[in-house]
C-alpha positions as CSV (number, residue, x, y, z in Angstrom):
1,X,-8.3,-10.7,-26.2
2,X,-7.6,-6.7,-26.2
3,X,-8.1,-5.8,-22.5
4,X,-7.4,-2.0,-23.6
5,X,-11.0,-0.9,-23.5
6,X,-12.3,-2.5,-20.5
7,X,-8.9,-0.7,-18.6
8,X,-9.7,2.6,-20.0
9,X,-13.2,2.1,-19.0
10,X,-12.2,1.5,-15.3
11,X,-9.4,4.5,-16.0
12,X,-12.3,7.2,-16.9
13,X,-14.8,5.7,-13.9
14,X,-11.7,6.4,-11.6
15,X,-11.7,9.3,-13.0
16,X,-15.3,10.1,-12.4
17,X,-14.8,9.0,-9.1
18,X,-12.0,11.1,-8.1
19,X,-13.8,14.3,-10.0
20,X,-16.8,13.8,-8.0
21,X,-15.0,13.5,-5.0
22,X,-13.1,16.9,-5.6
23,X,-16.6,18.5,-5.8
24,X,-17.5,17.2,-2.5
25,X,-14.7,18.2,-0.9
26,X,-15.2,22.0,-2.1
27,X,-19.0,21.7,-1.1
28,X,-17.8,20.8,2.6
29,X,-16.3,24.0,2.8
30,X,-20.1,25.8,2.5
31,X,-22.1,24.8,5.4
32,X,-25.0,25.2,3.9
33,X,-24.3,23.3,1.2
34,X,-23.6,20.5,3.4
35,X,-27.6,19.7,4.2
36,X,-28.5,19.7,0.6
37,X,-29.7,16.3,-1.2
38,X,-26.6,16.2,-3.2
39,X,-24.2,16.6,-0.5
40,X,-25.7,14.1,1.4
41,X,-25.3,11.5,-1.3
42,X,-21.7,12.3,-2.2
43,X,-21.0,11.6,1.3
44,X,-22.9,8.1,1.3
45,X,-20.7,7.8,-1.6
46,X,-17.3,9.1,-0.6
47,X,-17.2,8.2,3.3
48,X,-17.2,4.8,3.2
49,X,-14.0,5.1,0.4
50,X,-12.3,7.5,3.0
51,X,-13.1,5.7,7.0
52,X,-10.1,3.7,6.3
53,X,-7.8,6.3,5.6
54,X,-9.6,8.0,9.0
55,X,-8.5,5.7,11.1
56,X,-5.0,5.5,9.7
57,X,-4.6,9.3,10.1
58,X,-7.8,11.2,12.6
59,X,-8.6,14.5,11.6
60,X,-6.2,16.8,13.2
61,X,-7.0,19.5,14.4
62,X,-10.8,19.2,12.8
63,X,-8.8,19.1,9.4
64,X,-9.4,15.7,7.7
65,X,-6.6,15.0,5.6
66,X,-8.2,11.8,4.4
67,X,-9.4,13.4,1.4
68,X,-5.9,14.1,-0.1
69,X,-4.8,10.1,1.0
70,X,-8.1,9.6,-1.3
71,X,-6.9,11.7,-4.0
72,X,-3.5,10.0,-3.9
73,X,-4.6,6.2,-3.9
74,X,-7.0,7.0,-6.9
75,X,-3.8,8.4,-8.9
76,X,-1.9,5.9,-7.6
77,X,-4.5,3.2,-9.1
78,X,-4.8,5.7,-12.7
79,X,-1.2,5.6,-13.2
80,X,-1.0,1.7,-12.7
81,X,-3.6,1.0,-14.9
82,X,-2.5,3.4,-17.7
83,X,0.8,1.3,-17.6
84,X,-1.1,-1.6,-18.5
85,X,-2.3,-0.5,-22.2
């Protein structure tokens, strides 16, 4: 059995993932984008991906870095999976 298109399925929702999550990231930088509908899901979405990283590295100085930890892993896990096809 080909696995190739169920891994480049998984590939382009990582993708989708990590896209998404760059838009929320610029959003947080407009506070009053940050009480909008949309906002408010993409953190329902994104947070609970990200706490772990928060408690590996707090925010410091009210800078979360957890973001870019987030950005990292998801390459981390598209580069692995493109070496499987």
């Amino acid at each position: 059995m080909d696995m190739a298109p169920i891994i480049m399925l998984i590939i382009t929702i990582v993708q989708g993932y990590t896209f998404l999550m760059f838009i929320w990231v610029l959003l947080s930088w407009v506070p009053d984008l940050k009480y909008t509908k949309f906002y408010r899901l993409l953190d329902r979405i994104f947070i609970p991906y990200l706490e772990p990283f928060r408690r590996i590295i707090p925010p410091i100085n009210s800078i979360d870095i957890s973001p870019m930890i987030g950005f990292f892993v998801l390459q981390f896990i598209t580069t692995l999976l493109g070496k499987l096809l």
